[in-house]
C-alpha positions, 0 to 999 in steps of 0.5 A: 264067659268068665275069663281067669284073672289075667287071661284076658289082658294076656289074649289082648297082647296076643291080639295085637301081635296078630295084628302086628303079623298082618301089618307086616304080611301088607306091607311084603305084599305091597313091596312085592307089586309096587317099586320107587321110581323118579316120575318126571313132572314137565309142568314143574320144569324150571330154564335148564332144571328139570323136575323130578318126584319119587312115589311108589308105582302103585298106591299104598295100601290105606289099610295100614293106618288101620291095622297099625290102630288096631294093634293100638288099641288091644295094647292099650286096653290089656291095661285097662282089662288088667285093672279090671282083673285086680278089682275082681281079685280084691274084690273092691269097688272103684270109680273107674277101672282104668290104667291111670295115665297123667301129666306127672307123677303127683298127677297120677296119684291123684287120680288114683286115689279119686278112682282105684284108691280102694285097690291099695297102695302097693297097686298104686306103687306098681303103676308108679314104677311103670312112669305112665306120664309125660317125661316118665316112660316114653314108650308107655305114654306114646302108646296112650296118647297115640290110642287118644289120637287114632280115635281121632285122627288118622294116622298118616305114615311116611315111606323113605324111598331113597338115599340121595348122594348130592355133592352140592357146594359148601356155599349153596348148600349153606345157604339152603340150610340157613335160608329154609332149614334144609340140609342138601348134599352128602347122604340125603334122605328123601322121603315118598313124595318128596319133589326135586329138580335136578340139571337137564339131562341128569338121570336121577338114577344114577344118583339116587338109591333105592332104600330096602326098607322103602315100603316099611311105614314111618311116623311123620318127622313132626309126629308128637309121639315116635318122630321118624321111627318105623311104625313095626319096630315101635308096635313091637317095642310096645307090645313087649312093653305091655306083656312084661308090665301084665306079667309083673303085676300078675306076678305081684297081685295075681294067682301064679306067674304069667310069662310076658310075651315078647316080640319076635326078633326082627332082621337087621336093616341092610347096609346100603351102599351109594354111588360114587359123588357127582355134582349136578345142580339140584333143588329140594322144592317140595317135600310131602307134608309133615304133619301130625304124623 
């Protein structure tokens, strides 16, 4: 089946917003049977500090690395599908029909010219404007090189569990940031998996709170692309993104107007209310691992 110019770059933006859904249903259902809990660790129990560890009650689901590729993946290759739709239309032949991506500027166009140069120049200008390079448009270059890394490698997402309300003393906690680069006390993060010892006899709930995003993914904080931000916000950014570039260049070099199609709007992330200060003794040992994201 032959689709009309355009039509299939448009149906894969659908695609990943279908995928988007799905994500979205995955994650509700594992909020809905799992909780954050502080599950005490005896073996790790050091003279007078007990150790504590936040996890999930349950496992997270393993498919969402999957899903979230997936979504990726039609992003990206509405692109490429795009350029394919621009060589049909002006009948032309081209080394290779893909979205041109590059270190720079000066890099693109080069290969441009070595593989879509008998598209034109005015196509060339089009992609130009949309910065598909490195210190260009952040949001399109992570979206390339995020589809590269899922071919590759997995995607590991982190989970913020908890808020931590750690009124730890100036000279401690100074000495923690200048001796391991971590920054205890006030409002702490902590991250599913994250390890800590608190003073026998201290309860952990009564110090820490439960975030409501605590089920929603993020990229690792040493992810090379979208450190720290949340998995669903991101897709939604890119797949916005891309319809609007689509719609554009169909606009410009297409037969009539294309729409672009956006993200529904999200709701606002809760406002999170601590609990009143304490002072027990508390010790980050151990965080999970904070890799390639």
């Amino acid at each position: 089946m032959h689709l009309p110019p355009f039509e299939g770059p448009r149906q894969k933006v659908a695609r990943g917003y279908k995928h988007i859904a799905d994500l979205k249903k995955v994650i509700a259902d594992f909020a809905a049977s799992s909780s954050v809990v502080a599950t005490h660790l005896p073996q790790e129990d050091r003279g007078g500090a007990t150790a504590w560890r936040i996890e999930f009650s349950e496992p997270e689901p393993s498919d969402i690395p999957l899903i979230f590729g997936d979504a990726l993946h039609n992003f990206r290759s509405a692109l490429d599908l795009m350029i394919g739709d621009l060589v049909d239309i002006r009948d032309v032949k081209v080394k290779r029909a893909r979205y041109p991506f590059a270190i720079d500027a000066d890099a693109v166009r080069i290969t441009y010219q070595s593989n879509l140069g008998n598209l034109g120049d005015d196509i060339l200008d089009a992609i130009l404007a949309t910065q598909p390079y490195r210190g260009g448009n952040a949001l399109l270059r992570g979206l390339h090189d995020l589809d590269i890394n899922d071919k590759h490698e997995w995607i590991t997402p982190m989970y913020l569990g908890a808020i931590g309300n750690f009124n730890i003393p100036t000279i401690a906690r100074a000495f923690l940031a200048q001796s391991f680069g971590v920054d205890i006390g006030g409002e702490t993060t902590i991250w599913i998996g994250s390890c800590f010892r608190l003073k026998t006899g201290v309860n952990p709930n009564s110090m820490i709170n439960i975030v409501p995003e605590s089920h929603a993914p993020y990229f690792g904080e040493a992810s090379p692309c979208f450190p720290g931000q949340p998995f669903i916000a991101t897709l939604e950014n890119i797949g916005q993104l891309v319809g609007e570039i689509v719609a554009s260049f169909a606009s410009q070099f297409g037969r009539g107007n294309l729409e672009a199609q956006r993200a529904p709007l999200g709701d606002a992330a809760g406002v999170v209310d601590l609990p009143p200060s304490i002072e027990p003794f508390f010790e980050m040992y151990n965080t999970p691992p904070l890799g390639r994201g």
